[in-house]
PDB file of N, CA, C, O and CB in Angstrom:
ATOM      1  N   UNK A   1       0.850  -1.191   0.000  1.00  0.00           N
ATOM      2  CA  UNK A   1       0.000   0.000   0.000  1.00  0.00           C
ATOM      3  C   UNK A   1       0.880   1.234   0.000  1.00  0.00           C
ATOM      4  O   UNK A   1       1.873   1.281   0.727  1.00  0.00           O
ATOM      5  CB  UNK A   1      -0.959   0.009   1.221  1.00  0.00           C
ATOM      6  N   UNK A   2       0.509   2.321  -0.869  1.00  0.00           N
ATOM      7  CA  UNK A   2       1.175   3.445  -1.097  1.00  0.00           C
ATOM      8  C   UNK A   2       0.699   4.540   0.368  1.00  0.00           C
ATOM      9  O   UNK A   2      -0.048   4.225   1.295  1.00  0.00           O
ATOM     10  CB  UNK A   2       0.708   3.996  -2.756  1.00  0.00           C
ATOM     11  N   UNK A   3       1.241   5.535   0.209  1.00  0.00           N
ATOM     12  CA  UNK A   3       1.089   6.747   1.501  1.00  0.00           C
ATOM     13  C   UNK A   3      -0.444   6.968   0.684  1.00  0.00           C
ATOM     14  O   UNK A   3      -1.521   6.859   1.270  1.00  0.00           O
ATOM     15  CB  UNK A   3       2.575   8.542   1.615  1.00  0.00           C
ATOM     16  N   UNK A   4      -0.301   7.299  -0.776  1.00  0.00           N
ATOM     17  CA  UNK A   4      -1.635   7.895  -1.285  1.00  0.00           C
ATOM     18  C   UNK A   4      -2.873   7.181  -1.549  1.00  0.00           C
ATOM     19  O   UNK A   4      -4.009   7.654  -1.608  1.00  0.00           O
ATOM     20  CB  UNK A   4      -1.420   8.458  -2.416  1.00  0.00           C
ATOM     21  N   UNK A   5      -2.516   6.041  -1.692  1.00  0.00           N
ATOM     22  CA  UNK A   5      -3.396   4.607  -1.701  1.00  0.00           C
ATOM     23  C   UNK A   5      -5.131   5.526  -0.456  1.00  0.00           C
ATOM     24  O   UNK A   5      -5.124   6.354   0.454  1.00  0.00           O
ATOM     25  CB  UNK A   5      -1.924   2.646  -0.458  1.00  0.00           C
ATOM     26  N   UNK A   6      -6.148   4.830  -1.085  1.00  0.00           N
ATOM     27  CA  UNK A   6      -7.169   5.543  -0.762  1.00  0.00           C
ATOM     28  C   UNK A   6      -7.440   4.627   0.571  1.00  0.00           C
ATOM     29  O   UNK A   6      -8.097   5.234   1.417  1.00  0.00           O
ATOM     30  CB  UNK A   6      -8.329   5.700  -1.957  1.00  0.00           C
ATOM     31  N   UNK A   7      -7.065   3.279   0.936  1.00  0.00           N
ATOM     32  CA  UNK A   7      -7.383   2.265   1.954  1.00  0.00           C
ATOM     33  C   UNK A   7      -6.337   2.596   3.161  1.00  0.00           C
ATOM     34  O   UNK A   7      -6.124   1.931   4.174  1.00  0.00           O
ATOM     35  CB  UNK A   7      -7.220   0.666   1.325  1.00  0.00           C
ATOM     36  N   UNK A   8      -5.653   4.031   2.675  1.00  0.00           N
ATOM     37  CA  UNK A   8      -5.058   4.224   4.013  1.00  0.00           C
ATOM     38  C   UNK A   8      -5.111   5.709   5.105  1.00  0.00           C
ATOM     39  O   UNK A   8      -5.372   6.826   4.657  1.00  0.00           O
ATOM     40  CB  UNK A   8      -3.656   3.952   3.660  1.00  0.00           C
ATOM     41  N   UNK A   9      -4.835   5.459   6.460  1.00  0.00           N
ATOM     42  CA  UNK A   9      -5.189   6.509   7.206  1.00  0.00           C
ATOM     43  C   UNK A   9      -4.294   7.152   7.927  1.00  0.00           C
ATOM     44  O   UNK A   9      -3.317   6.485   8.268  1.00  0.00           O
ATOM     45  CB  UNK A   9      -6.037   6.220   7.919  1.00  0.00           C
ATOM     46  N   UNK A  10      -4.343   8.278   8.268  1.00  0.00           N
ATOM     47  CA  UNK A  10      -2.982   8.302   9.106  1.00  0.00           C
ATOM     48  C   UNK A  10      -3.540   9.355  10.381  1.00  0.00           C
ATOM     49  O   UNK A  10      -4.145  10.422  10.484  1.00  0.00           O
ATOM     50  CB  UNK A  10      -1.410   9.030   8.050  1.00  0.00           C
ATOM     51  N   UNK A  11      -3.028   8.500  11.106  1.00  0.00           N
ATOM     52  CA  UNK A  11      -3.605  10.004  12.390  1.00  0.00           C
ATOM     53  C   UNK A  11      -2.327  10.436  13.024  1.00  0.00           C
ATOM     54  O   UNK A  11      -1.447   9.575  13.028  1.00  0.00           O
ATOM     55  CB  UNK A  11      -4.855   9.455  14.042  1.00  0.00           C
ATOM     56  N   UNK A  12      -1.967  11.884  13.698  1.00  0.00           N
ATOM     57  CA  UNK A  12      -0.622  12.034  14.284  1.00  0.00           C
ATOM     58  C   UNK A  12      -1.419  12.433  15.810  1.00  0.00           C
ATOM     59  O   UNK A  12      -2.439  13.017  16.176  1.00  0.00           O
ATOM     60  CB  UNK A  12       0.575  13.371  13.409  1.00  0.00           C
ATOM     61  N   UNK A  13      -0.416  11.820  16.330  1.00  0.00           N
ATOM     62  CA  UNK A  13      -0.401  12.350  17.801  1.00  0.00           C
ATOM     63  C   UNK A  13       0.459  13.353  18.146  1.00  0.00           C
ATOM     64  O   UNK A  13       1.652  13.084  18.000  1.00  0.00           O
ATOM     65  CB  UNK A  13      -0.106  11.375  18.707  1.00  0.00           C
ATOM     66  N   UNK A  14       0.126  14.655  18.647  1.00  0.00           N
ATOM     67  CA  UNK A  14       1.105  15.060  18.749  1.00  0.00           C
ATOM     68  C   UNK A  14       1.661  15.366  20.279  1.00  0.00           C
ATOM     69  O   UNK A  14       0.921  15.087  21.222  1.00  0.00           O
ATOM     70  CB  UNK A  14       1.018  15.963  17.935  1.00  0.00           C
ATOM     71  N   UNK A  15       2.746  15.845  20.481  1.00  0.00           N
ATOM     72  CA  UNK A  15       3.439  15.515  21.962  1.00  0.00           C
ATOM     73  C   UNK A  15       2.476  16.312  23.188  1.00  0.00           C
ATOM     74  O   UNK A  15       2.900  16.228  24.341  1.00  0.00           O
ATOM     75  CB  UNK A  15       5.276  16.224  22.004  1.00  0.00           C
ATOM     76  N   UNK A  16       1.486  16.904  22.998  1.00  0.00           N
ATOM     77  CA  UNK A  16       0.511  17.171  24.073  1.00  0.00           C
ATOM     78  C   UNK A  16      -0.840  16.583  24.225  1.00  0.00           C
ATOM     79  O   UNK A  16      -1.669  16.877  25.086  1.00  0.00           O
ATOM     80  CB  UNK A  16       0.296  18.401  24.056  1.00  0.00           C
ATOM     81  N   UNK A  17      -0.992  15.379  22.909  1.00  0.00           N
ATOM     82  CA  UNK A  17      -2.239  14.864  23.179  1.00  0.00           C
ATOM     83  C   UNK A  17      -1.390  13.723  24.256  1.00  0.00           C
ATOM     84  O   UNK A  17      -0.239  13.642  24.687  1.00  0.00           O
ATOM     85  CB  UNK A  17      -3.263  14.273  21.666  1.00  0.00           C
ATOM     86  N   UNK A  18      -2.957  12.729  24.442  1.00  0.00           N
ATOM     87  CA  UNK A  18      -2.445  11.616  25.683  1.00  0.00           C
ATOM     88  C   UNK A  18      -2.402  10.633  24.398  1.00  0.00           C
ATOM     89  O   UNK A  18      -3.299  10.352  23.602  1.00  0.00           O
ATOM     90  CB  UNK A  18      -3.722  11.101  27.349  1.00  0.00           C
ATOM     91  N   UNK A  19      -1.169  10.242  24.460  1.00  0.00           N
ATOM     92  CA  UNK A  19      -1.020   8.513  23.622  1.00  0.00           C
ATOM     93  C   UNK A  19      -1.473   7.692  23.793  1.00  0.00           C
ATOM     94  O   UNK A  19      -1.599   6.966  22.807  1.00  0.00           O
ATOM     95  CB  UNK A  19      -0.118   7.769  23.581  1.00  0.00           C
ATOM     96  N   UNK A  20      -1.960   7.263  24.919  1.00  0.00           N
ATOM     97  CA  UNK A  20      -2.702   6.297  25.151  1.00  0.00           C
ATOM     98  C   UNK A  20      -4.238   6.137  25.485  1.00  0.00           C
ATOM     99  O   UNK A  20      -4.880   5.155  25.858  1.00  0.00           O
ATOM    100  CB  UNK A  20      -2.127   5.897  25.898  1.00  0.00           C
ATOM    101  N   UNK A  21      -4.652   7.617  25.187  1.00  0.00           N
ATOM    102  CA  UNK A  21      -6.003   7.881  25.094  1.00  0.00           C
ATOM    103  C   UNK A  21      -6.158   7.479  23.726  1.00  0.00           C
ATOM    104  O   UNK A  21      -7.011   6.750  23.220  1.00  0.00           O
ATOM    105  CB  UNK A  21      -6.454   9.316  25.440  1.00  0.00           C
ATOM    106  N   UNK A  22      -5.387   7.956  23.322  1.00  0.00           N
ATOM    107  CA  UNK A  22      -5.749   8.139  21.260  1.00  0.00           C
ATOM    108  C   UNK A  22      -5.546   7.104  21.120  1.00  0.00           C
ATOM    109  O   UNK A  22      -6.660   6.720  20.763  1.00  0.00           O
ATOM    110  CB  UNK A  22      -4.805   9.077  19.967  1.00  0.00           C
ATOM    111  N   UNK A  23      -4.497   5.651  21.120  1.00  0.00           N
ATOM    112  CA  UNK A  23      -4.467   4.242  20.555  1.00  0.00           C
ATOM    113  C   UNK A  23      -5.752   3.964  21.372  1.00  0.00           C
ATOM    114  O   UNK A  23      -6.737   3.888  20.637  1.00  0.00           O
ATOM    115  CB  UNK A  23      -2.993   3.182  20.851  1.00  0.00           C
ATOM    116  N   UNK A  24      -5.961   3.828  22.403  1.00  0.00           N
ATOM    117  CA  UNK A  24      -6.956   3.087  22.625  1.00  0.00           C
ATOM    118  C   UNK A  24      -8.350   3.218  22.094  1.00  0.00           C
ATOM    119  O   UNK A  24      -9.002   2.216  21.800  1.00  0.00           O
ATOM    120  CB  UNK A  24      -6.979   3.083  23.716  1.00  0.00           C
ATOM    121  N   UNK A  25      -8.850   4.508  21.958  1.00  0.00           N
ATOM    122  CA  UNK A  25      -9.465   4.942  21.321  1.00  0.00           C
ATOM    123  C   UNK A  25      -9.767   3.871  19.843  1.00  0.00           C
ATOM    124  O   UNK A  25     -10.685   3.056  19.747  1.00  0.00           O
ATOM    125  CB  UNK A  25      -8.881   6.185  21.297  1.00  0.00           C
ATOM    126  N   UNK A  26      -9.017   4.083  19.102  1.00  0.00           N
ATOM    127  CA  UNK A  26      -8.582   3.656  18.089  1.00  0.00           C
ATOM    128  C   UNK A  26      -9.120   2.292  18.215  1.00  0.00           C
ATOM    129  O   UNK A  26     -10.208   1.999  17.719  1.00  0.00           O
ATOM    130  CB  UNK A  26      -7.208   3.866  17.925  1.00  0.00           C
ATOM    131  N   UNK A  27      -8.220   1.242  19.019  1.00  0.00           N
ATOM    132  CA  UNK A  27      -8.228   0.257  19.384  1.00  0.00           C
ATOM    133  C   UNK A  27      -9.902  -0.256  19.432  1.00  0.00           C
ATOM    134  O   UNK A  27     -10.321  -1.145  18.690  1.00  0.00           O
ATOM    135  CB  UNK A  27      -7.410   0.331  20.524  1.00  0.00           C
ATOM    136  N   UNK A  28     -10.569   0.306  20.211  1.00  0.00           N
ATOM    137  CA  UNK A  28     -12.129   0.244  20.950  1.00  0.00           C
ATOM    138  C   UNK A  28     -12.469   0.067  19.257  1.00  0.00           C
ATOM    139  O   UNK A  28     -12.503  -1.078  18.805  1.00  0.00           O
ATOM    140  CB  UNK A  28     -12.968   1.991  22.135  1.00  0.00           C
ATOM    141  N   UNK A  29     -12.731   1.314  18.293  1.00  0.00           N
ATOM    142  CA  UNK A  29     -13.424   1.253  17.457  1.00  0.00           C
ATOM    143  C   UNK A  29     -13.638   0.362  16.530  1.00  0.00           C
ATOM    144  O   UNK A  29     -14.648  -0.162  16.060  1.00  0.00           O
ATOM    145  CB  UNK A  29     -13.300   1.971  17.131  1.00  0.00           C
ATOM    146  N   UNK A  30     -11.980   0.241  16.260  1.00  0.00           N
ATOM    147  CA  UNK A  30     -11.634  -1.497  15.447  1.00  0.00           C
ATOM    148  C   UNK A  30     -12.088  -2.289  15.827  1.00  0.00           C
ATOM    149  O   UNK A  30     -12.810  -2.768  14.952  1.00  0.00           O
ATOM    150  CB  UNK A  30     -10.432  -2.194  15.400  1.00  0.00           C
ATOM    151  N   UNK A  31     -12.166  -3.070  17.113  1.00  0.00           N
ATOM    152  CA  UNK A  31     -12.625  -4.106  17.187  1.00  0.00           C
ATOM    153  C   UNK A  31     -14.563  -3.723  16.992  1.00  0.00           C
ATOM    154  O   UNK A  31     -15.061  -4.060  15.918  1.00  0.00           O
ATOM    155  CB  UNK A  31     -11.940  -4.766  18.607  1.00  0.00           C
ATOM    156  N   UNK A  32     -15.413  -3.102  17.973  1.00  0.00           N
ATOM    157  CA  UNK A  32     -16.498  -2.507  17.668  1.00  0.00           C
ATOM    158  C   UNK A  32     -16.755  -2.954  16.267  1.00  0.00           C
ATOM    159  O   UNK A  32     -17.357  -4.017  16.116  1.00  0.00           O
ATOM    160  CB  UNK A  32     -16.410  -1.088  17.881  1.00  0.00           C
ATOM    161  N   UNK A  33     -16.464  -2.437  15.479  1.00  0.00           N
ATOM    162  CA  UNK A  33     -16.337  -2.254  13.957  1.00  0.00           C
ATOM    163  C   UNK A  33     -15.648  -3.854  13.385  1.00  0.00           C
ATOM    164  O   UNK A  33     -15.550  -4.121  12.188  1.00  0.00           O
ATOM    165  CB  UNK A  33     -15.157  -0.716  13.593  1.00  0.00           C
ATOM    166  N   UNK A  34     -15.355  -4.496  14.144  1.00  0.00           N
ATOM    167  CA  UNK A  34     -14.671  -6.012  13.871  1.00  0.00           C
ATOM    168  C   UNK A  34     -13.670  -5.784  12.452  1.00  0.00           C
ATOM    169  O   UNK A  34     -13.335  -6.412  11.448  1.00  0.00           O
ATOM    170  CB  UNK A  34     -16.114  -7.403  13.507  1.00  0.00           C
ATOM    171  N   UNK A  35     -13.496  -4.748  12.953  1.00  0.00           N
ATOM    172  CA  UNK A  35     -11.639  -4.432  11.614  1.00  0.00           C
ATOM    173  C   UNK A  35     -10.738  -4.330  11.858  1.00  0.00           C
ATOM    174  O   UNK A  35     -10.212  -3.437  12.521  1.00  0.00           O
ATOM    175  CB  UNK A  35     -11.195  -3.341  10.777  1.00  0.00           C
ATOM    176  N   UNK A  36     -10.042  -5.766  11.099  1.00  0.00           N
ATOM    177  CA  UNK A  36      -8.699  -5.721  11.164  1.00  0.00           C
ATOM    178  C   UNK A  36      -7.644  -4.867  10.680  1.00  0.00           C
ATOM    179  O   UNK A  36      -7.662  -5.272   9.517  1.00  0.00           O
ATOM    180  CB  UNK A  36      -8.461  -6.577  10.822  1.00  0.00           C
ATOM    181  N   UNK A  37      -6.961  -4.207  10.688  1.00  0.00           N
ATOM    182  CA  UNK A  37      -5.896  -3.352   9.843  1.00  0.00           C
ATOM    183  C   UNK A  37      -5.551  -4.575   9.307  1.00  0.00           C
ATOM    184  O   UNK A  37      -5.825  -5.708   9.700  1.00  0.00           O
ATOM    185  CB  UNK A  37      -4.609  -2.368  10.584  1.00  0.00           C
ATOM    186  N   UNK A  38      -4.843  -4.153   8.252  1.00  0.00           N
ATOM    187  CA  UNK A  38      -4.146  -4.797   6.695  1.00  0.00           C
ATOM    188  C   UNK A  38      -2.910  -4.655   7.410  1.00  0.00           C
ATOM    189  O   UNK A  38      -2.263  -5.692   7.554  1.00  0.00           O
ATOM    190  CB  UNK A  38      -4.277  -3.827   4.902  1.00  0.00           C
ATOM    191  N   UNK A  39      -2.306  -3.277   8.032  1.00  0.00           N
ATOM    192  CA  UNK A  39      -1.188  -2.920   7.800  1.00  0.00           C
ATOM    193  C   UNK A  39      -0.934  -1.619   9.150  1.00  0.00           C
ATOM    194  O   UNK A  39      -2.004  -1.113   9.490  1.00  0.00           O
ATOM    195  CB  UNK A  39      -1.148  -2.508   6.144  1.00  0.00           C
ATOM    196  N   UNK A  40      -0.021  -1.215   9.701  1.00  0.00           N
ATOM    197  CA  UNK A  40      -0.427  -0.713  10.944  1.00  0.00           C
ATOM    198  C   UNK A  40       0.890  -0.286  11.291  1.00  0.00           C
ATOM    199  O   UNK A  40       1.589  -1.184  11.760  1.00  0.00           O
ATOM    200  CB  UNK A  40      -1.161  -1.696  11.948  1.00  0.00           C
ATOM    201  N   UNK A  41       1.654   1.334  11.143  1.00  0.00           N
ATOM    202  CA  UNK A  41       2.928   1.744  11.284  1.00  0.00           C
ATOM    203  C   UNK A  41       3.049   2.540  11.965  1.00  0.00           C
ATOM    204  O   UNK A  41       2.117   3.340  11.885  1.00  0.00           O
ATOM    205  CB  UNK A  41       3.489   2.042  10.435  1.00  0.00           C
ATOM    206  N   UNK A  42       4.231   2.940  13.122  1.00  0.00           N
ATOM    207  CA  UNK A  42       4.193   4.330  13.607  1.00  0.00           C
ATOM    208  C   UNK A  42       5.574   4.780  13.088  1.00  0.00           C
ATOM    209  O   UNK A  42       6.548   4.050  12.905  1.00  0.00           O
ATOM    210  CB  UNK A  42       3.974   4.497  15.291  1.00  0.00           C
ATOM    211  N   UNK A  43       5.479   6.251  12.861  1.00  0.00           N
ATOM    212  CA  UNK A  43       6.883   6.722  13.298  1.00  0.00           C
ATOM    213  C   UNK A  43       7.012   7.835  13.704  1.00  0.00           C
ATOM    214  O   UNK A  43       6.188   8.663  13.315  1.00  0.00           O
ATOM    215  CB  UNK A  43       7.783   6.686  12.451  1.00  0.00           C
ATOM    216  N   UNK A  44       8.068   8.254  14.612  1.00  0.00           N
ATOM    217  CA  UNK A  44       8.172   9.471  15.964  1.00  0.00           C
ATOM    218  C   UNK A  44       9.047  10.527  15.100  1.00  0.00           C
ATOM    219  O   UNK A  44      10.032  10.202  14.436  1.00  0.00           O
ATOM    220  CB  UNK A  44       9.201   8.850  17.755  1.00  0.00           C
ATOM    221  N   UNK A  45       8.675  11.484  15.183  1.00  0.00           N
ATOM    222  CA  UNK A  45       9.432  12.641  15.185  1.00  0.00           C
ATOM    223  C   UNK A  45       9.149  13.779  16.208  1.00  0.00           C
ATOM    224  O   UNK A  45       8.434  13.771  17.211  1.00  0.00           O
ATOM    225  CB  UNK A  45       9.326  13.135  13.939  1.00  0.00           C
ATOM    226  N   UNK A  46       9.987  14.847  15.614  1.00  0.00           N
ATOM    227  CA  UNK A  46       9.778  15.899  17.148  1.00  0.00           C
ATOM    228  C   UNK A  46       8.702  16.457  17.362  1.00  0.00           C
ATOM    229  O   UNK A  46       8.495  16.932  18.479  1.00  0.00           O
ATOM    230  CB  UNK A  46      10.607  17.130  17.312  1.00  0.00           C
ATOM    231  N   UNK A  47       7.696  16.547  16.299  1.00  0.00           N
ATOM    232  CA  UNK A  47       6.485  16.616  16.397  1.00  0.00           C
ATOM    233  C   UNK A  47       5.841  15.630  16.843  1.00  0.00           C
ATOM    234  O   UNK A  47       4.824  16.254  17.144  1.00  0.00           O
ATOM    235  CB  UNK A  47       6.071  16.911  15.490  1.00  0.00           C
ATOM    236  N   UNK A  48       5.636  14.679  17.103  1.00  0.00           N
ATOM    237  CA  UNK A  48       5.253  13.410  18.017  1.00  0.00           C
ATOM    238  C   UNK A  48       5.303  12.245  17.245  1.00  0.00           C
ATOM    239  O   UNK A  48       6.283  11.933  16.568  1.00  0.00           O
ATOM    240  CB  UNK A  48       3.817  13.465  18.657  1.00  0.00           C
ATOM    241  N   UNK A  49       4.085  11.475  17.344  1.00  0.00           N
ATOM    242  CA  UNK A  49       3.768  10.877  16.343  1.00  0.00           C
ATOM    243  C   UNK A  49       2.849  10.334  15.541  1.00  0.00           C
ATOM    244  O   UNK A  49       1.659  10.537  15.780  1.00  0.00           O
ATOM    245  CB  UNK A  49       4.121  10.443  16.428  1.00  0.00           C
ATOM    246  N   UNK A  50       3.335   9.384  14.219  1.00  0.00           N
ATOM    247  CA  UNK A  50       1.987   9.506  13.480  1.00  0.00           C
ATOM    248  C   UNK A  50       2.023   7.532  13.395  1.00  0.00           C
ATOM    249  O   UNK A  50       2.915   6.700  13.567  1.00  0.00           O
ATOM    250  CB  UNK A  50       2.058  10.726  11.558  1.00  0.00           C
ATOM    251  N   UNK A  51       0.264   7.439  12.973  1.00  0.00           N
ATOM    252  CA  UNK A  51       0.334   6.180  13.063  1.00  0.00           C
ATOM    253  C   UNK A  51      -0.541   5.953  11.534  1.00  0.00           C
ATOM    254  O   UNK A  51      -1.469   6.743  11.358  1.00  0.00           O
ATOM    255  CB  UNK A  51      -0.287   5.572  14.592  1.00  0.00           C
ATOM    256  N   UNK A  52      -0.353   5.200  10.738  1.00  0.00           N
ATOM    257  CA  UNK A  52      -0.156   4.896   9.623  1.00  0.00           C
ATOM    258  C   UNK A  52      -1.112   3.650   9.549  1.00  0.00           C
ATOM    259  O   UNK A  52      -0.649   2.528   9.755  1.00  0.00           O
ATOM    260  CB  UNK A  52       1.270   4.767   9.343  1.00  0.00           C
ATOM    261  N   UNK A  53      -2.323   3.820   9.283  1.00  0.00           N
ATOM    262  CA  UNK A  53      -3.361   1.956   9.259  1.00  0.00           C
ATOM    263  C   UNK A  53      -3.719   2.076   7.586  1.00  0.00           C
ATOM    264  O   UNK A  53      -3.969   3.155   7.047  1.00  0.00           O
ATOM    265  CB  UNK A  53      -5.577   1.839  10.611  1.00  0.00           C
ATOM    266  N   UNK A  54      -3.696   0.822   6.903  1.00  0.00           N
ATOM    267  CA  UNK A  54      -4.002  -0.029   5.967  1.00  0.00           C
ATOM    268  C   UNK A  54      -5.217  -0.344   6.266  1.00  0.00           C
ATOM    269  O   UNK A  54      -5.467  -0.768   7.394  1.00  0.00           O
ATOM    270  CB  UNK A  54      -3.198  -1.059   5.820  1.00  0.00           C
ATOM    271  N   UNK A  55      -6.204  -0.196   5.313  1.00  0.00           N
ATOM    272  CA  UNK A  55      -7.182  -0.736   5.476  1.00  0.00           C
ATOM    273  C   UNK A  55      -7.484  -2.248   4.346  1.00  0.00           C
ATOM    274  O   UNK A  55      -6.682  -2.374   3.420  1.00  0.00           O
ATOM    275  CB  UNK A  55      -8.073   0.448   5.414  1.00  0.00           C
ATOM    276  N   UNK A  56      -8.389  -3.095   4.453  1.00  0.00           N
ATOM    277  CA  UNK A  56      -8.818  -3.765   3.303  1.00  0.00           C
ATOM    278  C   UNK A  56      -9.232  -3.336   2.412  1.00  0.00           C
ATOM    279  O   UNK A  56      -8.716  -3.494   1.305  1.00  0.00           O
ATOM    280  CB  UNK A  56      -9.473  -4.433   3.400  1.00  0.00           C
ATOM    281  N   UNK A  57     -10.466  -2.552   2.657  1.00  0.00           N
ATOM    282  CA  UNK A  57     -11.159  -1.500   1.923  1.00  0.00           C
ATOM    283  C   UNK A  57     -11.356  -0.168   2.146  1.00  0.00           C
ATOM    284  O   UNK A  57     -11.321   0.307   3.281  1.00  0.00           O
ATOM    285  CB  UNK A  57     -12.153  -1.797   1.802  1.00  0.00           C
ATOM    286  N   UNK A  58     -11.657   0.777   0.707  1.00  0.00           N
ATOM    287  CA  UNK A  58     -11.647   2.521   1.213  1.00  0.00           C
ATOM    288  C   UNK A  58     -12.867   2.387   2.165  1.00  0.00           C
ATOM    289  O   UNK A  58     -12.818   3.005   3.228  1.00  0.00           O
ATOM    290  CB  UNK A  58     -11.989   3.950  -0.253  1.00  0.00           C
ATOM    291  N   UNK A  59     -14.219   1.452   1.807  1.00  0.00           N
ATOM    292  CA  UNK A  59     -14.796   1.869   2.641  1.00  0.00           C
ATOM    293  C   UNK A  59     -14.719   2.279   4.127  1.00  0.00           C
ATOM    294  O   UNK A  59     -15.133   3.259   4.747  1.00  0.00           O
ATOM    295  CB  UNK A  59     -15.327   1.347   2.467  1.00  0.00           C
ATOM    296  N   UNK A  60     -13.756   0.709   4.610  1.00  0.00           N
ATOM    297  CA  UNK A  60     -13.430   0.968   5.982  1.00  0.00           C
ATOM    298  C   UNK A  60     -12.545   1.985   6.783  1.00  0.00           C
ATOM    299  O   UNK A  60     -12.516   2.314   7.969  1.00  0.00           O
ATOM    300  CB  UNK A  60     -13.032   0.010   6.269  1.00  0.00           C
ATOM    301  N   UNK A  61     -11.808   2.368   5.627  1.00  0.00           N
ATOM    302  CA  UNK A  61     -10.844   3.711   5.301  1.00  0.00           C
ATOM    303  C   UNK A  61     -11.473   4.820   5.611  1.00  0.00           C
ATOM    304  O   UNK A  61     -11.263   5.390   6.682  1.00  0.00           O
ATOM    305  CB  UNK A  61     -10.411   3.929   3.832  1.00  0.00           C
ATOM    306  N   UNK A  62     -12.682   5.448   4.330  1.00  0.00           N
ATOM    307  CA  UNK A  62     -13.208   6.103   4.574  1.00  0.00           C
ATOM    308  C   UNK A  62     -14.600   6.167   6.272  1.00  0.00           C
ATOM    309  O   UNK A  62     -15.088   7.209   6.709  1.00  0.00           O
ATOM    310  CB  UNK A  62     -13.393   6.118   3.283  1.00  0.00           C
ATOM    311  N   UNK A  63     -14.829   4.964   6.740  1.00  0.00           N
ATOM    312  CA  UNK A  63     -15.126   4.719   8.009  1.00  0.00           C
ATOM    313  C   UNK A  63     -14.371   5.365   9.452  1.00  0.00           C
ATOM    314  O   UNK A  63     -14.585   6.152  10.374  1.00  0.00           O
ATOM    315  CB  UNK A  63     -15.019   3.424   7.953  1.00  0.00           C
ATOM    316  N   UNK A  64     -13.598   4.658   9.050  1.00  0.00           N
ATOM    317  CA  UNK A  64     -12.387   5.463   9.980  1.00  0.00           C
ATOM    318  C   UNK A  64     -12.154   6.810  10.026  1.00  0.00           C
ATOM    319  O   UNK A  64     -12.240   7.313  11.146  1.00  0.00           O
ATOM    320  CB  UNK A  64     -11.117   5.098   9.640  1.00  0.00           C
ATOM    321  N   UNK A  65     -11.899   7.485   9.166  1.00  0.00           N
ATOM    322  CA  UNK A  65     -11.439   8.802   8.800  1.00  0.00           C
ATOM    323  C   UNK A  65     -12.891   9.558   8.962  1.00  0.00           C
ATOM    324  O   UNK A  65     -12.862  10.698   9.425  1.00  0.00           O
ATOM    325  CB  UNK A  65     -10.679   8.874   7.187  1.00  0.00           C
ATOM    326  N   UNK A  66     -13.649   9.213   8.748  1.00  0.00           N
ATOM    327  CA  UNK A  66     -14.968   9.508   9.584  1.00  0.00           C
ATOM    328  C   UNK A  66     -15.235   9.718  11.209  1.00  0.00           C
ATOM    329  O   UNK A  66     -15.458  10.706  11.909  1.00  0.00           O
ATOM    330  CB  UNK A  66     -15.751   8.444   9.296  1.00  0.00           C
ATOM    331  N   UNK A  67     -15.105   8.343  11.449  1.00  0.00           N
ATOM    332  CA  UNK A  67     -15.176   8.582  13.079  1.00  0.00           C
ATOM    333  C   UNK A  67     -13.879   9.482  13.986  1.00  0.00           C
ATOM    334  O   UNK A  67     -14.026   9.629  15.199  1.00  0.00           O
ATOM    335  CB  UNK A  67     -15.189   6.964  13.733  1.00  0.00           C
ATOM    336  N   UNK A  68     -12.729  10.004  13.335  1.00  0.00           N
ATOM    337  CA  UNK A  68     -11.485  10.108  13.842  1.00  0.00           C
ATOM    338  C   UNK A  68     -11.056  11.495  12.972  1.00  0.00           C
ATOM    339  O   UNK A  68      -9.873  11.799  12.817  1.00  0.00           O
ATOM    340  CB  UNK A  68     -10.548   8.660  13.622  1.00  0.00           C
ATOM    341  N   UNK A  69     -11.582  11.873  12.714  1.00  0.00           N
ATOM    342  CA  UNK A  69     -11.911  13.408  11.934  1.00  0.00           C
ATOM    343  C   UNK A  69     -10.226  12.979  11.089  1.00  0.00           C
ATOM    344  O   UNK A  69      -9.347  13.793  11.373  1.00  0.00           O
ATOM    345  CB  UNK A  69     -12.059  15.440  13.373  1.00  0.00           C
ATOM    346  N   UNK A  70      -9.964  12.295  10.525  1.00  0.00           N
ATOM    347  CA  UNK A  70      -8.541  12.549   9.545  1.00  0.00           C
ATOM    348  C   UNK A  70      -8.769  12.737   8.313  1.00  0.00           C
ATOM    349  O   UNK A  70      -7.835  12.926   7.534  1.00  0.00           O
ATOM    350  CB  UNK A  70      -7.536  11.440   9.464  1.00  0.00           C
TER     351      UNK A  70
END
């Protein structure tokens, strides 16, 4: 899957949200929603960080990015 690929999402955390509010978050909805990520990356910079999900489909893509304002 490409960065531009339409089945993918990206949310950033940045260093004043709570990290572990936001994965879990996350976490809750996926299962809720019984979706698996395809594909599932983080990476940190000084701006915090960002997390990178694959979806199967745009729908579930566009699902996501729905509930998670991205």
């Amino acid at each position: 899957m490409s960065y531009h690929d339409s089945r993918i999402a990206v949310v950033r955390v940045s260093r004043t949200d709570l990290l572990g509010e936001t994965m879990s978050s996350v976490r809750i909805w996926l299962d809720e929603q019984k979706i698996q990520p395809a594909e599932f990356k983080t990476a940190v910079d000084a701006e915090g960080l960002t997390c990178t999900i694959g979806f199967l489909s745009v729908e579930e893509a566009d699902r996501f990015r729905a509930q998670f304002d991205v």
